[in-house]
N, C-alpha and C positions, 0 to 999 in steps of 0.2 A: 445384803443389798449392795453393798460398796464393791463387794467383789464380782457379783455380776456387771455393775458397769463398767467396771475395768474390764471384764471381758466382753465388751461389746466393744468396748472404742477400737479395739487392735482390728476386728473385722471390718467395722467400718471402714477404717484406715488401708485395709487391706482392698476393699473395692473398689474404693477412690484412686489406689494405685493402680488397681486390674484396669479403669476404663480408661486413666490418663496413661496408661503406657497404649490400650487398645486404639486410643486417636492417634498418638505419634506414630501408630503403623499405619497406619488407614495414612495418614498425610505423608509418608514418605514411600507408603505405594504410590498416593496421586504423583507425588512429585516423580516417578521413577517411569511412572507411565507420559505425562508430560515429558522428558527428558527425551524418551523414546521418540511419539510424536515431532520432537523437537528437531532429533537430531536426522529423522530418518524423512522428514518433507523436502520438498522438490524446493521451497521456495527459503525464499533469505530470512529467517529469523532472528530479532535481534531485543535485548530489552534496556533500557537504558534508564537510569536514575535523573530524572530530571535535575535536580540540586549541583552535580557534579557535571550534567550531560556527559557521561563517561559510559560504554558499553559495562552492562556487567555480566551478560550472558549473551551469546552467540551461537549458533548452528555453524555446523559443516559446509553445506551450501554458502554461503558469504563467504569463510574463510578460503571454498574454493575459486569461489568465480573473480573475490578481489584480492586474491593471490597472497593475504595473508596467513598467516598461522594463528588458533586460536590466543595465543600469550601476546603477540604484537596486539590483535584487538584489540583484546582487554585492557589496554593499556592506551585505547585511543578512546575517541569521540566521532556521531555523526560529523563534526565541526570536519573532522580531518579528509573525509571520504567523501560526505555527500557535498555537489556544488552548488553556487549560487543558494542558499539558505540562507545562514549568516544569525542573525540574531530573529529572525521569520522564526524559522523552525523552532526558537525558545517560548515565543509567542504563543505559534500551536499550539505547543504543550501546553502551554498555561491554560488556552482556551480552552483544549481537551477535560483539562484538570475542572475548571470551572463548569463545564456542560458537558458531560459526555454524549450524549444527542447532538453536538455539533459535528460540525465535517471531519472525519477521522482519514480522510485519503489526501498523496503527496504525490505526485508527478516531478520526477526528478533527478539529474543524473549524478553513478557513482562512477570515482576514481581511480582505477585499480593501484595497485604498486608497481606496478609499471610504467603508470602515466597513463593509462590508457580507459578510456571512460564510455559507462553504457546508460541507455534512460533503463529507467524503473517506475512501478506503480505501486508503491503504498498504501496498505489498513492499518491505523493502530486504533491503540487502546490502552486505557489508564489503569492500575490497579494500585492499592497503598498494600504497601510492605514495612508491617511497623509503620514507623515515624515517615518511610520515605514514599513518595510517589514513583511507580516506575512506569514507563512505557512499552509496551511490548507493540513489533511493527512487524509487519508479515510482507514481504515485498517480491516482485518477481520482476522478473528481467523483461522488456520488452521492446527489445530491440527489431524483433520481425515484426510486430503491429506497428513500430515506428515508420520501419523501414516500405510494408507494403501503402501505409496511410501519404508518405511522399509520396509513391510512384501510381496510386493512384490521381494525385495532385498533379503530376508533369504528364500523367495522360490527358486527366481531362484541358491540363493547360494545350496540352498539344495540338488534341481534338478541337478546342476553340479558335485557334490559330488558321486549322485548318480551312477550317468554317470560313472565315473572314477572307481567305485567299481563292476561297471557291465559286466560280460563276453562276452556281444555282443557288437554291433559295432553301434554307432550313428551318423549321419554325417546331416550334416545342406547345404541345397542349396536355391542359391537365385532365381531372377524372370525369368534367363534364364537359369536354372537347373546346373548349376554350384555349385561346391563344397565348400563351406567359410568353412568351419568348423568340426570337428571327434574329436571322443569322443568313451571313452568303453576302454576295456582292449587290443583290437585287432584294431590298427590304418595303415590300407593298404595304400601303398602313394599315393595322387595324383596326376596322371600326369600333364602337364601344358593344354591338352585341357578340365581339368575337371575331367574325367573317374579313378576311382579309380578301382583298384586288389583286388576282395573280396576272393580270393585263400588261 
């Protein structure tokens, strides 16, 4: 009987290596697939160690757009690049870490190495690694919805100006033809059902 259980344990022993080598594959497939993902998105990928706020992985995309090489990141922090943050951005994270149901997006601009700076629109999200919390933020550049969201702004400012220089009468109504709004040099009043005095 002693010898058959001796000849069990080694199989045992033998399956419990077959399935814990079979995870460490399965995990450094996921991770190889992530990597891929990682490196081949359009947008700024970056994860950061709350504890140190020190990048410890980075995409392509970031290294191109803020002109550095992936070993300068690595050796920075949000602190160096992104502006106007400051001890905020430690904050988030905290709160991130505390709730992840809280606001997970950042509006805000980065610095390149040149000096030269663009806005961005941030997602993150928290995950523990071991002992350590990281952050992983997915951001893109959004310089054209900046830049159309002004020039929308100095139209319509334009258009109001216009208004106000103009000898006729312009008036604004909403879905059930009522009056919100007049404009022009000649502003007839409105009564309270609506009907304005073009007299």
């Amino acid at each position: 009987m002693a010898t058959r259980r001796s000849g069990t344990a080694p199989r045992k022993t033998s399956a419990l290596r077959r399935r814990s080598a079979g995870k460490r594959r399965a995990g450094q497939a996921e991770m190889r697939r992530f990597r891929l993902a990682m490196e081949n998105s359009a947008d700024m990928i970056v994860l950061v160690d709350r504890a140190s706020m020190r990048y410890i992985d980075v995409n392509t995309t970031i290294c191109k757009l803020l002109g550095y090489s992936k070993k300068e990141l690595l050796k920075m922090g949000p602190a160096d690049v992104v502006l106007d943050v400051g001890e905020e951005l430690a904050r988030s994270y905290d709160a991130l870490i505390a709730d992840p149901s809280s606001s997970n997006r950042l509006k805000a601009r980065y610095r390149r190495k040149d000096g030269t700076e663009f806005p961005f629109e941030s997602r993150r999200q928290v995950f523990r690694s071991g002992k350590r919390w990281i952050i992983a933020a997915i951001s893109r550049d959004i310089t054209d919805q900046v830049k159309a969201e002004q020039a929308l702004r100095e139209s319509e400012t334009r258009f109001r100006s216009l208004i106000q220089l103009s000898s006729d009468w312009y008036w604004e109504q909403d879905a059930e033809l009522r009056f919100v709004a007049t404009g022009g040099a000649r502003r007839p009043p409105i009564s309270a059902s609506g009907a304005g005095s073009c007299r």
